[in-house]
C-alpha positions as CSV (number, residue, x, y, z in Angstrom):
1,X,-18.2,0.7,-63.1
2,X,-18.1,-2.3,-65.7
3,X,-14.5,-2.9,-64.9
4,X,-14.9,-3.0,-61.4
5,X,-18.0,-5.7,-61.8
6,X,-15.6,-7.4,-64.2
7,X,-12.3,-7.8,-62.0
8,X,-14.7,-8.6,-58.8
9,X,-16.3,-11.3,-61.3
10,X,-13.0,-12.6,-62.4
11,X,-11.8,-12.8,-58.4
12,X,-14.4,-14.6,-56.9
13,X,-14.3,-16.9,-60.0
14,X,-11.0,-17.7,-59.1
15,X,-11.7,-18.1,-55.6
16,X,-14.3,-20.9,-56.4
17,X,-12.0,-22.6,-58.8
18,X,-9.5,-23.1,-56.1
19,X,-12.3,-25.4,-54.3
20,X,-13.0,-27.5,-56.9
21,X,-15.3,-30.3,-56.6
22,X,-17.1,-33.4,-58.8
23,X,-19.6,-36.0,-58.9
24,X,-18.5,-39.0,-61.0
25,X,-20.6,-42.0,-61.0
26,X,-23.0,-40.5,-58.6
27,X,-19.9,-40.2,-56.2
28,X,-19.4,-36.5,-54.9
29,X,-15.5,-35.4,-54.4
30,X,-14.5,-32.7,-52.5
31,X,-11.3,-30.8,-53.9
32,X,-9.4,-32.9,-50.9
33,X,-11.0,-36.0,-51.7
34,X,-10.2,-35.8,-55.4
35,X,-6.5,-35.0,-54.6
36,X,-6.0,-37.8,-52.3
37,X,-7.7,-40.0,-54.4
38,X,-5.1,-39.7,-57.3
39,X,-1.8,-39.9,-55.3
40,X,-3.9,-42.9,-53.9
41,X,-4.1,-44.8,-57.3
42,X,-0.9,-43.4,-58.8
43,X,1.4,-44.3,-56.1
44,X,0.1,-47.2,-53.6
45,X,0.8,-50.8,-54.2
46,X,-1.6,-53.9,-55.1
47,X,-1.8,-55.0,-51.8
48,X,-3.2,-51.2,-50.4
49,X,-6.0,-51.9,-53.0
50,X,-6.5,-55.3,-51.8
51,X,-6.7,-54.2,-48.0
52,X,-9.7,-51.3,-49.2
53,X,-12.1,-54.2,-51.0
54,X,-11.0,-53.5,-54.4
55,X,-11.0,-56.4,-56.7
56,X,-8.1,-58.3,-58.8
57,X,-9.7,-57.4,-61.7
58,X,-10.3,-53.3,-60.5
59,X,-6.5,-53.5,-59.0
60,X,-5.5,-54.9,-62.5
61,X,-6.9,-52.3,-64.4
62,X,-5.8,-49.6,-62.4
63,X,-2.1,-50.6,-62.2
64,X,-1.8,-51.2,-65.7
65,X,-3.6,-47.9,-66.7
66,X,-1.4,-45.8,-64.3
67,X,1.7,-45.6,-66.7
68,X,0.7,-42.4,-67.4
69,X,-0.2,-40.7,-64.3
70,X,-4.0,-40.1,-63.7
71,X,-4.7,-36.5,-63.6
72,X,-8.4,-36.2,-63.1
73,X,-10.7,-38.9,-61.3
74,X,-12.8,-39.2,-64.8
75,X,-9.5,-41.0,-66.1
76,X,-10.0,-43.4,-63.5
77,X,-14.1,-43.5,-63.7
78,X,-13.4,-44.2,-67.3
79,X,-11.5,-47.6,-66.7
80,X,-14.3,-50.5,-67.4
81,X,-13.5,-52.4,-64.3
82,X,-13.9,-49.3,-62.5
83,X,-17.4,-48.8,-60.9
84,X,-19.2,-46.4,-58.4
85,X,-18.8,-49.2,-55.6
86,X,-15.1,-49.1,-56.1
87,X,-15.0,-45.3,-56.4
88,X,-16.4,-44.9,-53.1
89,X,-14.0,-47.1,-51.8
90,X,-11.0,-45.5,-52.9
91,X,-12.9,-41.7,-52.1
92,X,-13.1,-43.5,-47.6
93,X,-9.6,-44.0,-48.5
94,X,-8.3,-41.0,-49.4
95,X,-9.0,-39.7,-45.3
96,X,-7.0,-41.7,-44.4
97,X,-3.6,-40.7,-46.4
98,X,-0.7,-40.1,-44.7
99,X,0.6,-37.3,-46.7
100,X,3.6,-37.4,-44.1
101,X,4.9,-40.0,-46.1
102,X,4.4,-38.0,-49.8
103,X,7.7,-36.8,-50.7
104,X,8.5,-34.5,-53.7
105,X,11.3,-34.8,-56.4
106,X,14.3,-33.2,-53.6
107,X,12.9,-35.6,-51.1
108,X,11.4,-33.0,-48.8
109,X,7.2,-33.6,-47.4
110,X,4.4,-31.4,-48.0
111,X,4.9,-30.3,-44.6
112,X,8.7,-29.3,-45.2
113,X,7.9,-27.9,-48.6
114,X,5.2,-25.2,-47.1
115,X,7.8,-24.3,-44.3
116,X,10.0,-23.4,-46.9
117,X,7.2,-21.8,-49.1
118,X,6.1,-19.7,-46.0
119,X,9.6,-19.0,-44.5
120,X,10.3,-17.7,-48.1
121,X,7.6,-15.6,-48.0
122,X,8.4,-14.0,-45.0
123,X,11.4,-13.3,-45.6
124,X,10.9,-11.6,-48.9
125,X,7.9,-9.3,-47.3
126,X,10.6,-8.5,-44.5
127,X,13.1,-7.0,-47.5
128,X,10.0,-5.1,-49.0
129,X,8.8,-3.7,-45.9
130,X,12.6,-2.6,-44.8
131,X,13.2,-1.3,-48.0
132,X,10.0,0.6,-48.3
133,X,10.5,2.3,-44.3
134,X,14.1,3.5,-45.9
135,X,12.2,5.2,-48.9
136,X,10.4,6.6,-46.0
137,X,13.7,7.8,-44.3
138,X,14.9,8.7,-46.4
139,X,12.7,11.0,-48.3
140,X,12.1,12.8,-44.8
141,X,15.4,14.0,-44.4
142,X,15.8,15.7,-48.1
């Protein structure tokens, strides 16, 4: 009985983890939000910060801080120019990404990529369940 409690712990621990959410500045992030909000300040220009409200000072510190990627939106919470105003602004943003335009390391969108993820997937359960049904054949006729 204790492993059963433990694996159905450990699954619907997982499942929560996979819907990650934070508050940072007394701004609350949905998994999404969070997401979008980092390809927002890694990879748009100057002028997409200017266009949202941001300041020369905030766009300042975030271009020269992004040489390293961010990876979490407390990198970018830490920055001193950065405050909960300006957090908020770039959280309405990230709605309004195009993720169309994202394109990974062959070139390919997000929405190419998951064909190919799911097409994949198909196609693999297709060679299971074929080879599985000729087990089943095949043991019928012995």
């Amino acid at each position: 009985m204790r492993k059963l409690f433990l694996l159905s712990f450990l699954f619907f621990s997982s499942l929560v983890s996979l819907q990650a959410s934070g508050t940072y500045s007394g701004i609350y992030f949905t998994d999404y939000e969070e997401q979008a909000s980092l390809y927002f300040c890694n990879y748009y220009s100057e002028k997409d910060f200017l266009d949202i409200g941001l300041s020369n000072t905030d766009i300042t510190s975030l271009v020269n801080n992004r040489i390293n990627l961010f990876i979490s939106i407390t990198e970018i919470d830490n920055l001193s120019a950065i405050d909960s105003l300006d957090l908020d602004k770039i959280k309405k943003q990230s709605h309004l990404i195009d993720w169309n335009v994202y394109s990974d390391d062959f070139g390919m969108t997000l929405h190419q990529t998951n064909f190919l993820y799911g097409l994949t997937g198909v196609l693999i359960g297709f060679v299971f369940l074929f080879g599985f049904i000729q087990i089943i054949i095949s043991e019928e006729h012995k």
